[in-house]
C-alpha positions, 0 to 999 in steps of 0.5 A: 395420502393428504397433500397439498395441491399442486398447480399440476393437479388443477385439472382433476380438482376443477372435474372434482368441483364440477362433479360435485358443485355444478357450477358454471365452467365460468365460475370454475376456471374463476375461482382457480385463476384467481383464487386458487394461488391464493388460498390453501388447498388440502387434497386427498390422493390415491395414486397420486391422484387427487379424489377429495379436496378441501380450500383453507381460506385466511380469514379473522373473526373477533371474540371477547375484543380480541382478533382471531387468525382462523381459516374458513373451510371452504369448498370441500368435494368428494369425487363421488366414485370415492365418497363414502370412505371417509376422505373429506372427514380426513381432509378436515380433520387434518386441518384442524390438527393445525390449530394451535399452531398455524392459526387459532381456529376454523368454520365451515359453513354447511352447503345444505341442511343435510350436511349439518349433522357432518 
């Protein structure tokens, strides 16, 4: 189930990051003190439990001579004993079935050249 994430559910988003980016503890608890009330994060959930994420951050770009209101997809993570299944590709998808409607566009930028072609 897609959901948005709730303060109650920071503690398994911060394993997910962990497990998956392997920042510094300091970095996480960082980013969800400061920017996690901030920004939209979409999860996936089974159970109630959260096994995939993906941060919608606000964010312009200007085309053509005229500004965009579009969401830079960041942070998105997989618990990896529920990758593979096809759960951030949801996550995204959902997403992007706002545009048109709550902001004119997205971009992901790619962590790595393997995740290019995804």
């Amino acid at each position: 189930m897609i959901e948005i994430a709730r303060q109650e559910m920071i503690i398994r988003l911060k394993e997910i990051w962990k497990k998956c980016f392997h920042d510094e503890d300091s970095y996480i608890e960082f980013y969800f003190k400061e920017r996690f009330p901030q920004v939209e994060t979409i999860v996936y959930t089974i159970d109630h439990n959260p096994v995939a994420m993906a941060t919608v951050i606000p964010g312009e770009v200007s085309k053509d001579g005229k500004t965009l209101d579009i969401r830079y997809i960041y942070a998105v993570a997989t618990d990896p004993d529920w990758q593979k299944k096809g759960y951030a590709s949801e996550l995204i998808r959902f997403i992007n079935t706002r545009v048109g409607k709550d902001y004119q566009g997205t971009f992901l930028v790619p962590a790595s050249m393997e995740l290019f072609e995804y």
